[in-house]
C-alpha positions as CSV (number, residue, x, y, z in Angstrom):
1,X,27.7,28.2,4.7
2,X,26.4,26.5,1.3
3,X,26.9,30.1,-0.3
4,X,30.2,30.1,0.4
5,X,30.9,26.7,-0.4
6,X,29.1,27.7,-3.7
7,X,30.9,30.8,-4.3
8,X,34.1,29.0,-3.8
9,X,33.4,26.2,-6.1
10,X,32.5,28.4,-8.7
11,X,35.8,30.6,-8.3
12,X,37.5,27.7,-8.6
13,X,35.3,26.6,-11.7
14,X,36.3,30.1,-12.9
15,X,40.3,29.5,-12.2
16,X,40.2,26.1,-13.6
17,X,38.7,28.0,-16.8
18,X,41.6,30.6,-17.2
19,X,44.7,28.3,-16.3
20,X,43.4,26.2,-19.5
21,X,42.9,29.1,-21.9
22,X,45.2,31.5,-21.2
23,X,48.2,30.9,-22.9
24,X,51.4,29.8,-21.6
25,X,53.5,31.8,-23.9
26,X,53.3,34.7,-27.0
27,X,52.5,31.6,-29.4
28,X,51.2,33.3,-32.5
29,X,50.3,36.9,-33.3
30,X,49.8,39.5,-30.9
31,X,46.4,39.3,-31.7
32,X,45.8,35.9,-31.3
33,X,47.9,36.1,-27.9
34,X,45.7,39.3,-26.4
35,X,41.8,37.6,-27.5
36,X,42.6,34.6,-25.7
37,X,44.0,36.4,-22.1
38,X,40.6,38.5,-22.7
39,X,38.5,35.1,-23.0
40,X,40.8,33.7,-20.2
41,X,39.2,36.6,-18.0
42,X,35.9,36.9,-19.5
43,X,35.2,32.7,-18.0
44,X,37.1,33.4,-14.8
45,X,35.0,36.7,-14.6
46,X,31.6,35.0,-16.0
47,X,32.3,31.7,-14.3
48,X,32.9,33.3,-10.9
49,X,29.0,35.4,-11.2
50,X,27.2,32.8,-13.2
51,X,27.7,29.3,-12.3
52,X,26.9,29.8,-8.6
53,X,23.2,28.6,-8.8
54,X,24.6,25.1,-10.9
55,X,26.6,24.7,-7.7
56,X,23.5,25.0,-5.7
57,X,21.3,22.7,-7.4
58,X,22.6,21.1,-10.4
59,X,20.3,21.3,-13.4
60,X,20.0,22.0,-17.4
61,X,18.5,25.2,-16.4
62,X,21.3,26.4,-14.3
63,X,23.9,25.5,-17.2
64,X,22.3,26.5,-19.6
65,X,21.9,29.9,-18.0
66,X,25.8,29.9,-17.6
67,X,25.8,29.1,-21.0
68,X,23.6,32.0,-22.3
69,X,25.8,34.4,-19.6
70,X,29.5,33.6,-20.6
71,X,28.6,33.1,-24.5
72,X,27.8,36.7,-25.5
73,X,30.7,37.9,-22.8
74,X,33.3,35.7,-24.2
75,X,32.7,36.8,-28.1
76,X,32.6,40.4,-27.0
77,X,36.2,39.9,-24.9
78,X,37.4,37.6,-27.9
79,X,36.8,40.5,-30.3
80,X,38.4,43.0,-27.6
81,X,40.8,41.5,-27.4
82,X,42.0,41.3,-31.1
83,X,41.5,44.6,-31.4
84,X,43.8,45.5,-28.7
85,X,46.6,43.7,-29.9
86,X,45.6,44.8,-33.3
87,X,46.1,48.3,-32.9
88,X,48.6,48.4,-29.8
C-alpha cells in the first residue's frame, strides 16, 4: 500500500511539473513553444520513474538522484524539441 501511495505522489509530483511548464499558448517561436511541451513531458515522464524512492524516505540522496535522472533527460528533450519545431 505505501508503493502505491508513493507511485501516486510522485505522478502527481510529475503532473504538478507539466501543468507549470507546459505552455498555455503558442507564445513565441515554434521552437520555443515545441522544447518546452518536450521538457513538460520529459519531468512528468522522469518525475513519475524517479522520484518514487524521495517519496519513500525523504533524503539528499533520493533528490539528488532525481536530480542526476531528470537533468540529462530534460536537456536532451529541450534540444528535441527545438529541433522539431525547427525543421517541422
Amino acid at each position: 500500500m505505501i508503493n502505491f501511495i508513493a507511485a501516486l505522489v510522485a505522478v502527481g509530483f510529475g503532473y504538478l511539473l507539466f501543468r507549470i511548464i507546459k505552455p498555455k499558448t503558442d507564445s513565441g517561436g515554434k521552437e520555443i513553444y515545441y522544447a518546452r511541451v518536450f521538457l513538460a513531458w520529459a519531468l512528468f515522464v522522469s518525475t513519475s520513474l524517479y522520484i518514487q524512492p524521495f517519496t519513500n524516505n525523504p533524503s539528499v540522496v533520493n533528490i539528488i538522484f532525481w536530480f542526476k535522472m531528470s537533468i540529462p533527460f530534460s536537456v536532451v528533450a529541450i534540444i528535441a524539441g527545438f529541433l522539431y519545431g525547427k525543421f517541422r
